[in-house]
FIKOLZA-1660 file (N, C-alpha, C; in steps of 0.1 Angstrom, whole numbers, plus 5000, padded with zeros to 4 digits):
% residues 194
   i   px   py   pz ch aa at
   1 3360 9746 6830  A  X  N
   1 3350 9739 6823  A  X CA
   1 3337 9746 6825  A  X  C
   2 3332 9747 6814  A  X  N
   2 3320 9759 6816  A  X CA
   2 3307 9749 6821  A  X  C
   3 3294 9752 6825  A  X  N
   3 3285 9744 6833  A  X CA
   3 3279 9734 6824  A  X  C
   4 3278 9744 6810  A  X  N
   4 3272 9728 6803  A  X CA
   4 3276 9717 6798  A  X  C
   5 3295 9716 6800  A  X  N
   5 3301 9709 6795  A  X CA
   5 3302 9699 6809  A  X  C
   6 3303 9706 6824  A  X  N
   6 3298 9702 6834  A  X CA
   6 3287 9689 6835  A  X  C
   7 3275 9695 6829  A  X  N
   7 3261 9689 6827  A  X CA
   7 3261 9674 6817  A  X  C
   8 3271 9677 6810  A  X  N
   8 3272 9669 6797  A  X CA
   8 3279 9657 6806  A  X  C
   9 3288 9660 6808  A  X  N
   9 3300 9654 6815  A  X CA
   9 3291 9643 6825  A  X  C
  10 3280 9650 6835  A  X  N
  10 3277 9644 6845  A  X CA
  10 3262 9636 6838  A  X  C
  11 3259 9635 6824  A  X  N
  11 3249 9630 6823  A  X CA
  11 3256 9617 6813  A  X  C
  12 3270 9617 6807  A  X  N
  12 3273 9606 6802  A  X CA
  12 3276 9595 6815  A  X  C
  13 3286 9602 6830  A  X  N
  13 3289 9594 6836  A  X CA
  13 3276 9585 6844  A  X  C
  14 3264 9589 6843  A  X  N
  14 3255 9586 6853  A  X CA
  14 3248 9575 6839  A  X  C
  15 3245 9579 6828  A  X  N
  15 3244 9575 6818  A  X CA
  15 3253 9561 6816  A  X  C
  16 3261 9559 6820  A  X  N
  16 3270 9545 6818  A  X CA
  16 3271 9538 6829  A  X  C
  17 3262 9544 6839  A  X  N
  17 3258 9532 6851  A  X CA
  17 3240 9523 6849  A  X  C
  18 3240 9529 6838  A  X  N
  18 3225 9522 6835  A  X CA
  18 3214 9517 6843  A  X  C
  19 3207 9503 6846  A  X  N
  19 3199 9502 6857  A  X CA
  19 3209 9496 6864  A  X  C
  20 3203 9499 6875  A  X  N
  20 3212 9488 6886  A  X CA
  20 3227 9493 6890  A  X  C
  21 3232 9494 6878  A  X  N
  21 3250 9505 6875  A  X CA
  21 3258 9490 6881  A  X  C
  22 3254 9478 6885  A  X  N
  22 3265 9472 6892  A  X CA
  22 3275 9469 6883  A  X  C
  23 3283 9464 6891  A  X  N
  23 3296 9455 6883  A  X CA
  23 3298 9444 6885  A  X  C
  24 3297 9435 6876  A  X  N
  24 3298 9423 6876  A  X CA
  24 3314 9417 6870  A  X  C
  25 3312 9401 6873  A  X  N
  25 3328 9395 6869  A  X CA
  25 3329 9390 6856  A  X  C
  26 3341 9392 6847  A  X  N
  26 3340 9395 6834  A  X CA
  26 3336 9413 6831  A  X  C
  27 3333 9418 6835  A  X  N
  27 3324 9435 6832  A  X CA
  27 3340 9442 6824  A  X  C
  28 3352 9438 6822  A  X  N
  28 3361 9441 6816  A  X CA
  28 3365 9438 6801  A  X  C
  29 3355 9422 6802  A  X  N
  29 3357 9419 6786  A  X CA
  29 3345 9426 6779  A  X  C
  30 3335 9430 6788  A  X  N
  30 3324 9442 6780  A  X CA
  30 3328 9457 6777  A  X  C
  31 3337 9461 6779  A  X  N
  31 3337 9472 6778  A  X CA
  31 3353 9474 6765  A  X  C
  32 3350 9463 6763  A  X  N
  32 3358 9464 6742  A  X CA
  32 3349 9466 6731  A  X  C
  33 3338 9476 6732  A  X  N
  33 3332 9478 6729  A  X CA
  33 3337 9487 6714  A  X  C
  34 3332 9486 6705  A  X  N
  34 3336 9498 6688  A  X CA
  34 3329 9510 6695  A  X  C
  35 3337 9524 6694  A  X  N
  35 3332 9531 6694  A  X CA
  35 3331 9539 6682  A  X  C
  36 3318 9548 6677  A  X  N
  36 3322 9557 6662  A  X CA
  36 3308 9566 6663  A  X  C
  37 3309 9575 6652  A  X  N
  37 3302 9591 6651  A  X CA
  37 3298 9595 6640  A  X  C
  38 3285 9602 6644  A  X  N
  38 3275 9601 6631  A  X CA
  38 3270 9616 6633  A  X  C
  39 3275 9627 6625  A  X  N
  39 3269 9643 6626  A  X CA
  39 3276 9642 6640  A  X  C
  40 3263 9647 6648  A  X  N
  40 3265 9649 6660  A  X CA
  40 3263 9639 6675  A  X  C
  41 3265 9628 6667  A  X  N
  41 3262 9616 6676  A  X CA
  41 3269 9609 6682  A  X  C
  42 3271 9600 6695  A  X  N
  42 3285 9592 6696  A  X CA
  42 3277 9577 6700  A  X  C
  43 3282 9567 6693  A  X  N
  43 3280 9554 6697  A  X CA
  43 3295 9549 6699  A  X  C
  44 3290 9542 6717  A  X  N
  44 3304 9544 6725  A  X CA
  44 3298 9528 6726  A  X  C
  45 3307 9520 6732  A  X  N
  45 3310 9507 6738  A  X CA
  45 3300 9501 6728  A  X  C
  46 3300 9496 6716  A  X  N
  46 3290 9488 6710  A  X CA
  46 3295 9477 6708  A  X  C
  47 3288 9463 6714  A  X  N
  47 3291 9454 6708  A  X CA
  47 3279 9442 6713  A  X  C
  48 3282 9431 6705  A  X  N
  48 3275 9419 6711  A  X CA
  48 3280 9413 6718  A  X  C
  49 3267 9410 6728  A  X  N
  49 3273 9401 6737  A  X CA
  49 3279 9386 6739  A  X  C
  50 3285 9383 6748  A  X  N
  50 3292 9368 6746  A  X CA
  50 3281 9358 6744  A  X  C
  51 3280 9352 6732  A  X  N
  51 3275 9336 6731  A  X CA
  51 3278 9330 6745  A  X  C
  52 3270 9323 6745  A  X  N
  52 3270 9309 6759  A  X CA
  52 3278 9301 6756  A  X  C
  53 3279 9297 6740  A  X  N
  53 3289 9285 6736  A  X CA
  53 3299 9291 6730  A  X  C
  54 3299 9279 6720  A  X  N
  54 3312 9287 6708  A  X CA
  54 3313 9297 6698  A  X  C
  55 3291 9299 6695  A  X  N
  55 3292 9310 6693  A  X CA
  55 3278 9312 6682  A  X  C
  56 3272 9320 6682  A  X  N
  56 3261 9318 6673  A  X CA
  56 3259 9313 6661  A  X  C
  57 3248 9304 6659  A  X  N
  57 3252 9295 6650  A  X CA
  57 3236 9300 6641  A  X  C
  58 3233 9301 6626  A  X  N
  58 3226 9305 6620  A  X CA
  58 3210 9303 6624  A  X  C
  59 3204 9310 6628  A  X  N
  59 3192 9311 6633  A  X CA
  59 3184 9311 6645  A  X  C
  60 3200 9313 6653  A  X  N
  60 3201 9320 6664  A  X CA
  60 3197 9337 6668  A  X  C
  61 3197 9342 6678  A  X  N
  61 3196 9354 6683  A  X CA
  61 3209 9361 6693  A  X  C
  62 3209 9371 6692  A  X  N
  62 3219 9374 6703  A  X CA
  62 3216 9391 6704  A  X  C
  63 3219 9398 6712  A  X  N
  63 3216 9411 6715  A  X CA
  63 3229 9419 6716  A  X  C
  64 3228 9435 6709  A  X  N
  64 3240 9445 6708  A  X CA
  64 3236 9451 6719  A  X  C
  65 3246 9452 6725  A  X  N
  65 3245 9472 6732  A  X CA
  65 3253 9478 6732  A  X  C
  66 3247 9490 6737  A  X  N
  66 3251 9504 6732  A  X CA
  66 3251 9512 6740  A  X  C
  67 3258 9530 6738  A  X  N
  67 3254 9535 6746  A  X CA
  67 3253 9549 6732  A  X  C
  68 3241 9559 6738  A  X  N
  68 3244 9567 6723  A  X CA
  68 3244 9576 6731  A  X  C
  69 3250 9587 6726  A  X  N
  69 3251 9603 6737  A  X CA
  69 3247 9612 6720  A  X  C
  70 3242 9624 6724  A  X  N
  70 3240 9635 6713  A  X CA
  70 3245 9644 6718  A  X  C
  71 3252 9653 6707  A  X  N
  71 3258 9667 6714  A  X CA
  71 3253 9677 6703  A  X  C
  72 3246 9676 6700  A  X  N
  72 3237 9689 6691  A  X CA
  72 3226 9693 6704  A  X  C
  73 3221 9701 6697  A  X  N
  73 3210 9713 6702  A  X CA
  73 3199 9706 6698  A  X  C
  74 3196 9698 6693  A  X  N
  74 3182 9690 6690  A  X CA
  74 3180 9678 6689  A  X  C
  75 3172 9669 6695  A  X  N
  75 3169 9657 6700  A  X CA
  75 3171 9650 6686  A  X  C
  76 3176 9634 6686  A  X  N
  76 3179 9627 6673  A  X CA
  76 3172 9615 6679  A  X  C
  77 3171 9604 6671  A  X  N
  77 3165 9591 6674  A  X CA
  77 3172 9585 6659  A  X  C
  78 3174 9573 6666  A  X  N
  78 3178 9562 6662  A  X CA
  78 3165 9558 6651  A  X  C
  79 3166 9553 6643  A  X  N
  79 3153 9552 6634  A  X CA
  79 3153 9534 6629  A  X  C
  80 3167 9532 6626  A  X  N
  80 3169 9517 6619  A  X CA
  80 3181 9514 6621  A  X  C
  81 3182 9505 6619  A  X  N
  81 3193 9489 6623  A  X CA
  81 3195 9482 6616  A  X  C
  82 3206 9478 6608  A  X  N
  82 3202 9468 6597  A  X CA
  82 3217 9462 6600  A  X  C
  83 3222 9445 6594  A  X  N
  83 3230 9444 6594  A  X CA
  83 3230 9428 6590  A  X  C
  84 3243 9427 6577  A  X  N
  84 3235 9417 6566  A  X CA
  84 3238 9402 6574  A  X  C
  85 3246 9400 6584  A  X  N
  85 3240 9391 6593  A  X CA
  85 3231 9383 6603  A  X  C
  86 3221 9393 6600  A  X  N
  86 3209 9388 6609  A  X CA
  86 3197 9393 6600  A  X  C
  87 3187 9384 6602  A  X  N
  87 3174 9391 6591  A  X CA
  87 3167 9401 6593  A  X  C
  88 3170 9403 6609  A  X  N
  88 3164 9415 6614  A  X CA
  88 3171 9425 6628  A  X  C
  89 3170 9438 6632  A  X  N
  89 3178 9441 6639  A  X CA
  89 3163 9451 6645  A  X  C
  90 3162 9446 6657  A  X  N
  90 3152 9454 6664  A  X CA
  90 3151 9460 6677  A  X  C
  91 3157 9469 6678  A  X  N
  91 3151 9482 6688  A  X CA
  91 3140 9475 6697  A  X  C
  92 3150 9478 6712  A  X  N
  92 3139 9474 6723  A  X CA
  92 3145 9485 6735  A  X  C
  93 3136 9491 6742  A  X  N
  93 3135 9496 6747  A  X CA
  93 3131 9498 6762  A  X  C
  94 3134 9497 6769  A  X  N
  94 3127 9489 6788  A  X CA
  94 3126 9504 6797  A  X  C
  95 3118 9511 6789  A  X  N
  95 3116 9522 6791  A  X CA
  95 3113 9523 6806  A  X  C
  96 3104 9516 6813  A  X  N
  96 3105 9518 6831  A  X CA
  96 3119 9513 6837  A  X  C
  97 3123 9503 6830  A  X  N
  97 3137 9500 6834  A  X CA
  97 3135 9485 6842  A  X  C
  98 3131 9480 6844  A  X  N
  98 3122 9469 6852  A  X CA
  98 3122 9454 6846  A  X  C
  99 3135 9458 6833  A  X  N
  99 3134 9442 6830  A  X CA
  99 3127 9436 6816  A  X  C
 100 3115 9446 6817  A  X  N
 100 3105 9442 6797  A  X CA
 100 3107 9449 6793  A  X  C
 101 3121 9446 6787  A  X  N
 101 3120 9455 6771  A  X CA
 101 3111 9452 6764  A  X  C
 102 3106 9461 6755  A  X  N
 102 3093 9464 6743  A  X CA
 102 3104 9468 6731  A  X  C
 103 3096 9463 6722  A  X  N
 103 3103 9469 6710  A  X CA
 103 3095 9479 6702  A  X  C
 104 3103 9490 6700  A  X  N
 104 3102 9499 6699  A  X CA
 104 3105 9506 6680  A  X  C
 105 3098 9513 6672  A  X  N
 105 3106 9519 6663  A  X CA
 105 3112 9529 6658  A  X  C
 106 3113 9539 6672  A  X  N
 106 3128 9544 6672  A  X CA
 106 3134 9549 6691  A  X  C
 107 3143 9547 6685  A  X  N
 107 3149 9555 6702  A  X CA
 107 3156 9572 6700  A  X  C
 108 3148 9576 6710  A  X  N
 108 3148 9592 6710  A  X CA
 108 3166 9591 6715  A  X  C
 109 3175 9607 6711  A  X  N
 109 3186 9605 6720  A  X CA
 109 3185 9621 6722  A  X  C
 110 3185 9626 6729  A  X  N
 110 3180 9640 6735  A  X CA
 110 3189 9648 6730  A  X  C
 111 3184 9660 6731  A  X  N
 111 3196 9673 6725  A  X CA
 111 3203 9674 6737  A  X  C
 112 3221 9673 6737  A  X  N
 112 3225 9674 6746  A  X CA
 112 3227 9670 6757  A  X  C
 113 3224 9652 6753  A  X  N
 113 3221 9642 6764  A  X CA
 113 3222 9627 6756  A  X  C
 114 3219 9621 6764  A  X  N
 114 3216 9608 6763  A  X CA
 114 3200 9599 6762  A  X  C
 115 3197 9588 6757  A  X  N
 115 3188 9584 6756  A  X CA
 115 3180 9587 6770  A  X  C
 116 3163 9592 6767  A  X  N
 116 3159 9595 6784  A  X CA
 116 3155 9580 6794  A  X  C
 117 3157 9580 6803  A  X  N
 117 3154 9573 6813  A  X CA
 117 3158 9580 6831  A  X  C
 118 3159 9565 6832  A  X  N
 118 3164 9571 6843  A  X CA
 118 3177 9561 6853  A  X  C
 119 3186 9560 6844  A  X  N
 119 3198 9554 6852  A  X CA
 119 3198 9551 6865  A  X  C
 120 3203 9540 6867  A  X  N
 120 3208 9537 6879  A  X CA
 120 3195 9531 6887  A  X  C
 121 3180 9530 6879  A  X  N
 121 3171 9525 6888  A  X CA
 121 3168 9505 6881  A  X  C
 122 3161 9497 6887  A  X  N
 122 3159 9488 6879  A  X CA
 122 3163 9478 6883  A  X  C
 123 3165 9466 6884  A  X  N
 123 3176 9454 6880  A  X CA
 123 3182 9448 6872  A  X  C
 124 3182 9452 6856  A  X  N
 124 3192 9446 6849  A  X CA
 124 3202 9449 6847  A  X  C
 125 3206 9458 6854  A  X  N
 125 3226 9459 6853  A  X CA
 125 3227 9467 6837  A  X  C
 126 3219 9472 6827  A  X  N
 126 3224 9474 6815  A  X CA
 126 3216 9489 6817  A  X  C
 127 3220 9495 6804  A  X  N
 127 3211 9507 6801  A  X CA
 127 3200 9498 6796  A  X  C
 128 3191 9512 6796  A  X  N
 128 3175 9506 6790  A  X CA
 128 3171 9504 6777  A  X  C
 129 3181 9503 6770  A  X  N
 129 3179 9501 6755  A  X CA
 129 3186 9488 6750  A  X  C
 130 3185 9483 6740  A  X  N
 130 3191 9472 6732  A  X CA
 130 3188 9470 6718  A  X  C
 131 3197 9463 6713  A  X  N
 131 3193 9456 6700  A  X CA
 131 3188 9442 6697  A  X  C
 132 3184 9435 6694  A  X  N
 132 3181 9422 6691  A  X CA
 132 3184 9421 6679  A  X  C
 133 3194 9414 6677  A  X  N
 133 3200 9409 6668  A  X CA
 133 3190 9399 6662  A  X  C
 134 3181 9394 6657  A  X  N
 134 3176 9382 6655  A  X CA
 134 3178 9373 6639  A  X  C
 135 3177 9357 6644  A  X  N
 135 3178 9351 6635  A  X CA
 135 3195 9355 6629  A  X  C
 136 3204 9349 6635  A  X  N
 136 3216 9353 6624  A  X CA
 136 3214 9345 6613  A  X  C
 137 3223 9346 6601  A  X  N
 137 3220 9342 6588  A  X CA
 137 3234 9334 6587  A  X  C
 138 3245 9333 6597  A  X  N
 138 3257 9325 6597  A  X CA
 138 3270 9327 6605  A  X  C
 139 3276 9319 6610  A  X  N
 139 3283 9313 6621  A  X CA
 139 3286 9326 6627  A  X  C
 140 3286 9338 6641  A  X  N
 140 3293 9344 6643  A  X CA
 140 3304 9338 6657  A  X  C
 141 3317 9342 6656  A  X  N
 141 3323 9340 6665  A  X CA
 141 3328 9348 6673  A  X  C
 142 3329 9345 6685  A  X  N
 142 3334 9356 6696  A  X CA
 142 3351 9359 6689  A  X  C
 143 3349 9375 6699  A  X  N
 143 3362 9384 6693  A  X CA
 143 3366 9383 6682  A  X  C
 144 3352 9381 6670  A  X  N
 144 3352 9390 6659  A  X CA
 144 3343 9402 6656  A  X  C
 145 3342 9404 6644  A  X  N
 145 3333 9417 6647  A  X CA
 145 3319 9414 6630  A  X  C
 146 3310 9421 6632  A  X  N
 146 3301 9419 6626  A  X CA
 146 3297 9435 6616  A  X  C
 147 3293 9434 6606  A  X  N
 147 3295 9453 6605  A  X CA
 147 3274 9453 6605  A  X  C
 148 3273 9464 6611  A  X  N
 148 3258 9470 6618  A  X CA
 148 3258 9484 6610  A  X  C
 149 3246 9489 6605  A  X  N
 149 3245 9500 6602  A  X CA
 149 3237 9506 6608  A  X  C
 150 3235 9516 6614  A  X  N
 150 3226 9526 6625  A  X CA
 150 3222 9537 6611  A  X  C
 151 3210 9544 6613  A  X  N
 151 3207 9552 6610  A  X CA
 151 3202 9562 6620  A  X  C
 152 3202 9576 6615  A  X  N
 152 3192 9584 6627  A  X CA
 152 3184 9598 6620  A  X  C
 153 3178 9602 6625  A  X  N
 153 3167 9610 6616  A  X CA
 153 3180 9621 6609  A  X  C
 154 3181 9631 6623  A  X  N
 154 3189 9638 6619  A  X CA
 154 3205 9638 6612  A  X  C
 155 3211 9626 6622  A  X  N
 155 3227 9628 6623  A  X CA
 155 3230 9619 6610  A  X  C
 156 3221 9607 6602  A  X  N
 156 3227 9603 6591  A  X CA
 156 3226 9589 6595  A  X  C
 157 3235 9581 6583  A  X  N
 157 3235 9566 6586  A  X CA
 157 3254 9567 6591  A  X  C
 158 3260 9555 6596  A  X  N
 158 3270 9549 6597  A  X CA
 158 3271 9534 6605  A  X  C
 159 3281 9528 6593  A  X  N
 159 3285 9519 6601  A  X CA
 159 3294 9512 6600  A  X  C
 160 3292 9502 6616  A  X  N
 160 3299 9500 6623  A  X CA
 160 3303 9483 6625  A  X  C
 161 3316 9481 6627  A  X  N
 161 3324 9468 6630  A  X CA
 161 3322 9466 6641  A  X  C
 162 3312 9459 6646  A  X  N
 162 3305 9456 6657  A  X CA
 162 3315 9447 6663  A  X  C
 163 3325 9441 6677  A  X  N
 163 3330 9434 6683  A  X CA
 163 3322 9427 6691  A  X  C
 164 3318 9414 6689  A  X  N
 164 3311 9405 6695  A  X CA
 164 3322 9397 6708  A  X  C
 165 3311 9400 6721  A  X  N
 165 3321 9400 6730  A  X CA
 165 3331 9387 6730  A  X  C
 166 3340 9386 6737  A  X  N
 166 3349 9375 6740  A  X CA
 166 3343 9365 6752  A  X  C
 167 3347 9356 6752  A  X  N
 167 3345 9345 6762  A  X CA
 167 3355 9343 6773  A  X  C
 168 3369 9351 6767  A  X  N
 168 3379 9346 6777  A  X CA
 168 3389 9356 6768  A  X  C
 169 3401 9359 6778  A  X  N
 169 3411 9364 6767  A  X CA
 169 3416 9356 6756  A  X  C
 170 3418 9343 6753  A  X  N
 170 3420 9339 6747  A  X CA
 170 3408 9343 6732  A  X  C
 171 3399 9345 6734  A  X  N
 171 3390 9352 6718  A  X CA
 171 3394 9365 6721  A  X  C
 172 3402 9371 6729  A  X  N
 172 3401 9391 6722  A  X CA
 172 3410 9391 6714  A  X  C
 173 3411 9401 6700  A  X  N
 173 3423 9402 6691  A  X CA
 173 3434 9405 6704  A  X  C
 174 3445 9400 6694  A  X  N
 174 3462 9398 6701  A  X CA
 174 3462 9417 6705  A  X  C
 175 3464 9427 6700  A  X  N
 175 3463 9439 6711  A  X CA
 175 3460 9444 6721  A  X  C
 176 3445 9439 6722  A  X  N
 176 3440 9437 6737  A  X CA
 176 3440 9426 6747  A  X  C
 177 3442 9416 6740  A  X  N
 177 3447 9405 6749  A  X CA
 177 3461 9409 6756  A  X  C
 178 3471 9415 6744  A  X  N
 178 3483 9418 6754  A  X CA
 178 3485 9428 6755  A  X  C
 179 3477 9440 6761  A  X  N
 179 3479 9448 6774  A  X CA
 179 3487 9444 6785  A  X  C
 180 3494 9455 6790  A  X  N
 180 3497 9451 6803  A  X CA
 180 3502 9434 6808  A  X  C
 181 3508 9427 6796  A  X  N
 181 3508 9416 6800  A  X CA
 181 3523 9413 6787  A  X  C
 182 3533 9401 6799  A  X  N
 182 3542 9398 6787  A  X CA
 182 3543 9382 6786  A  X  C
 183 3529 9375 6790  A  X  N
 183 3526 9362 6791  A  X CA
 183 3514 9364 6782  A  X  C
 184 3517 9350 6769  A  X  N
 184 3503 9346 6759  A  X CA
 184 3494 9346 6766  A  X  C
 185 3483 9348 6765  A  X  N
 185 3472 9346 6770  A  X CA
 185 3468 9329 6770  A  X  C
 186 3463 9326 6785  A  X  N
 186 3460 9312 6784  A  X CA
 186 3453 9306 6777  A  X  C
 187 3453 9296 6769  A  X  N
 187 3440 9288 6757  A  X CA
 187 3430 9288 6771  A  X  C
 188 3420 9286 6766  A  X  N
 188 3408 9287 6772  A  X CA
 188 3398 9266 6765  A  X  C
 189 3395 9263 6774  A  X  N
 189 3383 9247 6768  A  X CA
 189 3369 9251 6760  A  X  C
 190 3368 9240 6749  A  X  N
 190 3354 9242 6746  A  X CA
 190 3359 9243 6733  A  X  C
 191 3347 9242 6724  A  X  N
 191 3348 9244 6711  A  X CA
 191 3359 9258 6704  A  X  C
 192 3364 9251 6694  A  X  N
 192 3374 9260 6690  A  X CA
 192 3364 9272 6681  A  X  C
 193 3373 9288 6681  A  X  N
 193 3365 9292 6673  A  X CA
 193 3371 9295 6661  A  X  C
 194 3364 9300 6651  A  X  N
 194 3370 9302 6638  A  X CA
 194 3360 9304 6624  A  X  C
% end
């Protein structure tokens, strides 16, 4: 493996410990994330996070994340967000890492790197970037998916089937529910989704 692929290598893994890098319980239904690629771009683990309840109900908020890596030779940024589920999708950014995200209108993703900060410092357990989903416009339910469109200066628009997290196995589609498993997944209490 030649040094830069080395470099690459060691800045996505440090790069997916975000602030804090801990691991928390549940941190397995987060990481069903859509992954997909735009030019030279990679949007890895995207999705929204789990509702509290049964599940966003119109005029609610809820937040995506992401993680973006660039593998060109020249820095890219995220520029816009759109997605016809929510009336607005806005870029925030917690650039010291410390908790206040700002919102931001665009996020840099470095040539041959990842968004800059600085991993692994902070308390919120996440990378230092997000989306705010705000105001949805109608019902979303866990372990379905929403479609998001990213744009970026350089690498182009695409989009994406965003998987809004699960609450329990019982909301992940039937494939990943049965992994490694030759028992249904147990129903789970609470409002049904649908």
């Amino acid at each position: 493996m030649t040094r830069k692929r080395i470099g690459l290598v060691a800045v996505l893994v440090t790069a997916a410990a975000g602030c804090g890098g801990e691991v928390r319980e549940n941190d397995a239904l987060s990481t069903m994330g859509t992954n997909a690629e735009v030019g030279q771009v990679l949007l890895r683990n995207v999705y929204v996070q789990r509702p509290e309840d049964g599940g966003y109900e119109p005029g609610d908020s809820a937040t995506i994340r992401l993680s973006l890596f660039n593998k060109a030779r020249e820095d890219d940024a995220l520029v816009g967000v759109t997605s016809p589920v929510a009336r607005a999708v806005v870029p925030r950014w917690d650039k010291e890492c410390d908790g206040d995200a700002e919102r931001v209108e665009a996020i840099t993703v470095l040539a041959e790197g990842t968004v800059p900060g600085t991993p692994g410092t902070g308390e919120t357990g996440h990378l230092p970037y997000y989306l705010a989903l705000d105001q949805v416009t109608q019902t979303v339910r866990p372990g379905t998916t929403i479609p998001v469109t990213f744009t970026f200066t350089r690498a182009g628009n695409v989009t994406v089937d965003v998987l809004v997290q699960p609450q329990g196995t019982a909301d992940v589609p039937a494939p990943l529910a049965c992994q490694g498993t030759t028992e249904p997944a147990a129903p789970t209490t609470g409002p049904a989704g649908g």
